[in-house]
Each structure stands twice: as structure tokens, then as C-alpha cells.
N, C-alpha and C positions, 0 to 999 in steps of 0.2 A: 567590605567592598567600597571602593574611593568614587567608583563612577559606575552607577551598576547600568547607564546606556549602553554603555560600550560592550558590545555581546562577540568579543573576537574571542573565542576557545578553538584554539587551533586542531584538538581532538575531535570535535564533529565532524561526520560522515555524513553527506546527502546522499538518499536514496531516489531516481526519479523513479515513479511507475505509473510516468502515462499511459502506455501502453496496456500493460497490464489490468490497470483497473479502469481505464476507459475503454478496453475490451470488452469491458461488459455490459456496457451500452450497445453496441453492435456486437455483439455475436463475435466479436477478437476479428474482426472483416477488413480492419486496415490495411489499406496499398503499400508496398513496400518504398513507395516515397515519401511517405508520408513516417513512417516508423528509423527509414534512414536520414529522414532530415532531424528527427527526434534525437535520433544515436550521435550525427556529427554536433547537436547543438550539447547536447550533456560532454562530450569531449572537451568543443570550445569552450564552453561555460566551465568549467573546472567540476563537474560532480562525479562523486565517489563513486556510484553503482547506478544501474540500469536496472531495470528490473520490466525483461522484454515481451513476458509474457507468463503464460503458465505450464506447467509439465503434466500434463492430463489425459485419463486412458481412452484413447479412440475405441476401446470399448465400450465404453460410456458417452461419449460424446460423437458423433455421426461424422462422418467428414462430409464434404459439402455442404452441411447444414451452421458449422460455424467454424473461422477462418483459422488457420496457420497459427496463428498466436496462441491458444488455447493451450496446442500442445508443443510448440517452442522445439521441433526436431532438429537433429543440427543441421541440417541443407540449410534447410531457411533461413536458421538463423547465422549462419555462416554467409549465406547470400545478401545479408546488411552489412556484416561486420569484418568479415575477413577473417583474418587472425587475430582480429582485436588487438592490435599493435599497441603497448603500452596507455599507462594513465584511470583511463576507467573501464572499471568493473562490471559484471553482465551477471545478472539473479535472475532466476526464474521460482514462481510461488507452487510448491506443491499441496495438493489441499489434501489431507486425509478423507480417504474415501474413493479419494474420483480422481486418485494417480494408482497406475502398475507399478511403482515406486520401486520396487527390487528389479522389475526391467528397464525402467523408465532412466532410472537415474543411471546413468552410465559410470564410470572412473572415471575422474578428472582431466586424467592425463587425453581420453578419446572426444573431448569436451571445451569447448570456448568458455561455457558457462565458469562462472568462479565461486557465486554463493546460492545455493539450496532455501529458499523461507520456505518452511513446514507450517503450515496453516492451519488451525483446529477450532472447533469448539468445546469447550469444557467434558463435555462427554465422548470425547476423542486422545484425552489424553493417551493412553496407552500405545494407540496404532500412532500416534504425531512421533512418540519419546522413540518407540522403534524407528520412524522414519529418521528419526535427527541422528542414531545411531549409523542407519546404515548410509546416512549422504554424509557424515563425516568420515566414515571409513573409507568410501569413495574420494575421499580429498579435498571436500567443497569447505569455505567455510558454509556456519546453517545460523539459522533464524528460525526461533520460534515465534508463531506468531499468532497468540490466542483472542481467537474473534469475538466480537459483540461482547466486551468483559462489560457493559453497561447492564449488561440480563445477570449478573454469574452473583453466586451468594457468597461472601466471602469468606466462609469456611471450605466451599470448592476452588474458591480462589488462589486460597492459602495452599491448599493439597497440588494445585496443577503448576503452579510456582516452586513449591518444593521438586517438584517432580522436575521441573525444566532446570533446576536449580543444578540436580545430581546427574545431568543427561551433558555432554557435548557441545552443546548449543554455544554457540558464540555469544548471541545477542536475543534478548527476549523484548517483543514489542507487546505492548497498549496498542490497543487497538480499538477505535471506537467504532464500531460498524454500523452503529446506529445513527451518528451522527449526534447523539445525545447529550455527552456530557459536557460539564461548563466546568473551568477553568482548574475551582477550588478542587473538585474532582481527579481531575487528572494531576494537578498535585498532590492527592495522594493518595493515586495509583504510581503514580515512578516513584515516591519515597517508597512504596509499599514494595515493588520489583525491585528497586535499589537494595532493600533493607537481605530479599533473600537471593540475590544474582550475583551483589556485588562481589562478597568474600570467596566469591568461586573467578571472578577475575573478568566475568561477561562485563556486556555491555548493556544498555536499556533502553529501547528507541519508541518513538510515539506514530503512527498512522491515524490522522485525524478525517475525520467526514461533516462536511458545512452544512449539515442540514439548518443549524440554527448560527449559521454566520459565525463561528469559533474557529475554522479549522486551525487558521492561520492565530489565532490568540492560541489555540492551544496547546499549540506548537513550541509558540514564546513560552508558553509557562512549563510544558516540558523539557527544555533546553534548561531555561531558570531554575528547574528541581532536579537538574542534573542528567537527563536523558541525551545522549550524545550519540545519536543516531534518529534524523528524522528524515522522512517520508515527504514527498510535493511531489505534485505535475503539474506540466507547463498547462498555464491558464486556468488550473485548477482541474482539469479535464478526468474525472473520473466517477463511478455509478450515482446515477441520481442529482443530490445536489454535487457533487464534487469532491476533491480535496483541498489540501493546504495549496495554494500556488507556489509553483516554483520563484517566481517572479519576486513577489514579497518577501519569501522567505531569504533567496540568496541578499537582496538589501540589506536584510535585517542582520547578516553573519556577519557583514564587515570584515569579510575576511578575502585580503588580500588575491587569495588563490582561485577564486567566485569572480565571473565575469558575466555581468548582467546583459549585456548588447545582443548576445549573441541568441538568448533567449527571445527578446522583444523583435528582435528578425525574425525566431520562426513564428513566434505568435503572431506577427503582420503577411509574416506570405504566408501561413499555412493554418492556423486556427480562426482567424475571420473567415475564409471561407467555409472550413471545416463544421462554421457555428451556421451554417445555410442548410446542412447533412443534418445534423446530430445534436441533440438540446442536453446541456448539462446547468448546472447551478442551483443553489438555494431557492428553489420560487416556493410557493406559499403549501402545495403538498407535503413535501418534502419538511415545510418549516413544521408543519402538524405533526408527522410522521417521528420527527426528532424529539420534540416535546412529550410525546407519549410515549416516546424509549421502544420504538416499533422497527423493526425490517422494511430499508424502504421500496421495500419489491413492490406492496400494494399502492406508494406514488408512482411510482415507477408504471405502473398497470394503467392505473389512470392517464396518467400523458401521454399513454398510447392511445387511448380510446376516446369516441366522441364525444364524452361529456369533461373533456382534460381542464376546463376552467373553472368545474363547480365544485368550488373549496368547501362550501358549507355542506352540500350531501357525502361530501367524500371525509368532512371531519364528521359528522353524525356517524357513520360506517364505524370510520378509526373508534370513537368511546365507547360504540355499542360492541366494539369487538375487546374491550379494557377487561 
């Protein structure tokens, strides 16, 4: 490599999922202004996929008690997007467990949607491999998308990779849900996915979480180990501390077809205010929380409640719970 600054690989795919996983900050409660100025700014910005929300059973989830997004039906999502007129792409995350996935996912062809991410934990593997079967037989591309692999032993690791290895699946992400891992790490987890995805022709993508101010480094270093499918939203906006920012990461492509303007308009008319609603980012819970390779549901908890600033009894909690 002659100039290894230059990060133009014209084969990466951005995924945004603000929506999605800033959904889960509010209850998926987003105004459809707010979610259509997201969709026309990934259009103008050049990015590959949307990823609008999630496909989840309102038998499990109440209606009125959490919004539209959740379960991503087509009115709704047809009332953002139209017919989705050329360009980019529309994902929705099915999570094992908490989708009707044999009703839920429709046939392509009755569908705006374009790709399926099957969502699982290690001890999910079996009902996720069936779901990536039956949303490809439906016509979606799919995404496997194996959560919190920062808990997983890597001998389950190995098995649930072999497993995604021989299944449909387009594309298998890393996934750090913890917010946990540093750099060296996630280089080699994508050599690892690489090692058993490649020779089946997938692809390998990263979704990173900034609890400890990585997302965006570890983004770069999954790109740089070869991961050609990564994950941002705009401002970073997603559970807890956040994600990779869109913002950063389109700079960093250099790639021609990436148009950053369009971004930094919606972040000045719509996410300064947004940040008066809704608190996201690395603050000092969260940085605990990453560190001890923890779910940051219980930061999450805390910045709800009235004691949201006392770091020290909130990290005494986290080691007494180690």
C-alpha cells in the first residue's frame, strides 16, 4: 500500500440507522419529520441503506405505548418514502424473538423494504439461521447480525459463524453492543468473520457503540481489516452513548459519491434541537459501563433517574455486580 491515507474503496456500503437505533432512546416515538428529513438527507448524501426501523410483533410490543418505528408496517413507511424512487436502500432489523417473522416479513415484491438484518444473540442462533432463510426466500437481501459478540466465548463464536457461514445471509456484522471493544479487538473479529464468510462470497460489516469514544476509530480499523459494510448515524444518535457518526465517517471515505453538506444541514435544523428532547453520547455512565463490557441499559436507567450525575455510586453498583 503506497498511501495507506487515502481510504477511497469504492466497494463500501454505508448503512444509516438513526432511526433505528435512536429508537431506542424514545420508545421508536419519532415525528415523521423528523425520520423524512433523515431519509431525504441519506438520498442527498449518497448512502447505500436506511435502515428505518425495526419489524417487531405488536404482540409483544403494545401500540401506543411505543411508536411506529418499532414495527416499520408499510403505510408508514410508505408515508416517508413513496415508492422509494431509485438510489438508496431501506433495512429494517428483525430481532429474534420479538418479530412474527413468518407474518411479519412480507414478499418483496408487496414491500418497499430491500434488506432484512436478522438480529440475534449467541443463543439464538438457530431461530436467526431460520429467519435469514425465510427473508431470503421472500427476496430481501439479509444481514446477519450477532449482538454483544464482546460477552460470546470463542468457541460459540466459531459455531454461530460457521452457522451464518452455510445460511443465505449476504453480509454478517460485528457487532459491539456493548460499546466495549478497542480497536486491536475488532481487528480480529473482521479477520475472524472474514476468515469464515469470505469463501462463501458475503460480506463483513461493523456496527460500533462509543461508550469508550471508539466507535468512529473502530469503524476505521474495520474498514482497514477489510469490513465493507459499516453502520453511522447522523450525529452519532443512537442507544446510550451513541454510534459511529455519519458525519466523520462519510470524510473519512473520500469517496467521491459521499456528500457531506447535506448531512451538516440536517444536524443544524434538526438535531440541535432534537439534543433539548433527547440526551445521547459517551458521558461518564456509559464510559463505566463499556469498560466493564456491561449492557448499557443499567446507564441508561441512571440518566433517567434522580441521582443521573453520581458516577461514583453508580460505578460501585457496576463492580459489585462484576
Amino acid at each position: 500500500m503506497k498511501a495507506p491515507w487515502i481510504t477511497y474503496r469504492p466497494e463500501i456500503r454505508v448503512l444509516d440507522c438513526t432511526i433505528r437505533d435512536g429508537g431506542l432512546i424514545n420508545d421508536h416515538c419519532f415525528d415523521d419529520t423528523l425520520v423524512k428529513a433523515v431519509y431525504e438527507t441519506c438520498r442527498a448524501a449518497g448512502v447505500d441503506y436506511m435502515e428505518i426501523g425495526y419489524r417487531a410483533s405488536r404482540k409483544l410490543f403494545a401500540s401506543g405505548k411505543t411508536g411506529a418505528w418499532r414495527f416499520c408496517e408499510e403505510e408508514d413507511v410508505k408515508r416517508i418514502v413513496g415508492d422509494n424512487p431509485g438510489g438508496l436502500k431501506l433495512a429494517v432489523m428483525a430481532d429474534a424473538g420479538k418479530c412474527d417473522w413468518r407474518n411479519d416479513i412480507v414478499p418483496k415484491k408487496d414491500s418497499v423494504i430491500d434488506m432484512v438484518r436478522v438480529a440475534c444473540y449467541v443463543t439464538q442462533i438457530p431461530e436467526a439461521v431460520d429467519m435469514i432463510h425465510h427473508a431470503k426466500a421472500m427476496g430481501y437481501e439479509v444481514s446477519a447480525n450477532l449482538m454483544a459478540v464482546s460477552t460470546i466465548q470463542e468457541a460459540e463464536l466459531d459455531q454461530a459463524l460457521e452457522s451464518f457461514a452455510k445460511s443465505p445471509a449476504d453480509v454478517v456484522v460485528v457487532v459491539d453492543s456493548n460499546g466495549a471493544l478497542y480497536s486491536e479487538q475488532i481487528s480480529m473479529l473482521v479477520k475472524k468473520y472474514l476468515n469464515f464468510v469470505k469463501p462463501t462470497g458475503k460480506e463483513v460489516g461493523v456496527h460500533t457503540h462509543n461508550n469508550l469514544q471508539l466507535a468512529f476509530a473502530n469503524t476505521i480499523e474495520g474498514i482497514v481489516q477489510g469490513a465493507n459494510r459499516v453502520d453511522a448515524t447522523m450525529a452519532g444518535l443512537g442507544r446510550g452513548a451513541g454510534n459511529c457518526p455519519m458525519e466523520l465517517l462519510l470524510g473519512f471515505l473520500r469517496n467521491p459519491k459521499f456528500h457531506l453538506r447535506p448531512v451538516l444541514k440536517l444536524l443544524q435544523d434538526h438535531f440541535i434541537p432534537l439534543r433539548e428532547k433527547m440526551e445521547w453520547g459517551p458521558l461518564v455512565p456509559y464510559n463505566i459501563v463499556g469498560q466493564l463490557n456491561q449492557h448499557p441499559r443499567g446507564a441508561m436507567a441512571m440518566r433517567a433517574g434522580p441521582d443521573k450525575d453520581n458516577y461514583a455510586e453508580f460505578y460501585d453498583k457496576c463492580i459489585a455486580d462484576v
